[in-house]
N, C-alpha and C positions, 0 to 999 in steps of 0.2 A: 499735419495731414495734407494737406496744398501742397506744400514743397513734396513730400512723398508723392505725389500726382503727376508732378511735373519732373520727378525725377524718372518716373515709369513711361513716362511720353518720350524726353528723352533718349533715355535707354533704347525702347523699340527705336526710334527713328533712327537711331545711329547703327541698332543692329542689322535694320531690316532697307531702309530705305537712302541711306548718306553716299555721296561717292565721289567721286575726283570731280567730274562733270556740275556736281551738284555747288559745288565749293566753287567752280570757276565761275558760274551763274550767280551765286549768293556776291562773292567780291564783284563781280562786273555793276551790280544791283547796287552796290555801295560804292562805287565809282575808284575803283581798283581794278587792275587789270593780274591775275596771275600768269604764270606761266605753269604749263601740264608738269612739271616737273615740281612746281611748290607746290600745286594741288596735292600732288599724291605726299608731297613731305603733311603736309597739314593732312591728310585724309591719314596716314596712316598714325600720325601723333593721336587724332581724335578717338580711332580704332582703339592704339592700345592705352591712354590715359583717360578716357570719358568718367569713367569709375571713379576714379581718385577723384579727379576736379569734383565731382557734383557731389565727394563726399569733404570736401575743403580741402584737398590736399592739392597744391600749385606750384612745389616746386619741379613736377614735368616740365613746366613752362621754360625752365633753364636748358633743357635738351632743345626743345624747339630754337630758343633764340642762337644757336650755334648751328643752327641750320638755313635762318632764313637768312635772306639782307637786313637790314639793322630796321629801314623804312617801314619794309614789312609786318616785320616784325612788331613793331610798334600800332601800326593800323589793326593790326587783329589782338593784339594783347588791349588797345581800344574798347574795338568792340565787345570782347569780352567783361573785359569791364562795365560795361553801359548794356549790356545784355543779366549778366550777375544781377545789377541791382533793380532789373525789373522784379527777380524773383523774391526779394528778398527783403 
């Protein structure tokens, strides 16, 4: 019931309220710097995969890694991970 809660909060916030800008502020907040150009690679990954991921499915994540830098890539596959296991 919880995780169905939090998959609903999700959901809206990605549909209604996520955005390239949002994602440059979120990494700057965790002491990363994007460029506007990975913003919108991660905003639009978020767009079309949020669904899968929150229902286990992760291997989108392989699309993403051929798109970032390796460094990147590994700081946000990070915090995903260490975000996942609050919910769970």
């Amino acid at each position: 019931m919880v995780m169905l809660i939090y998959k609903k909060i999700i959901e809206n916030y990605v549909k209604t309220t996520l955005s390239p800008e949002i994602i440059i502020d979120y990494a700057y907040k965790n002491n990363f710097m994007l460029s506007s150009r990975d913003s919108i690679i991660i905003y639009n990954f978020i767009k079309r995969n949020y669904k899968f991921i929150l229902n286990g499915d992760e291997s989108s994540f392989k699309d993403l890694e051929q798109q970032l830098d390796k460094d990147l890539y590994k700081k946000i596959k990070e915090l995903y991970i260490y975000y996942k296991s609050k919910l769970t």
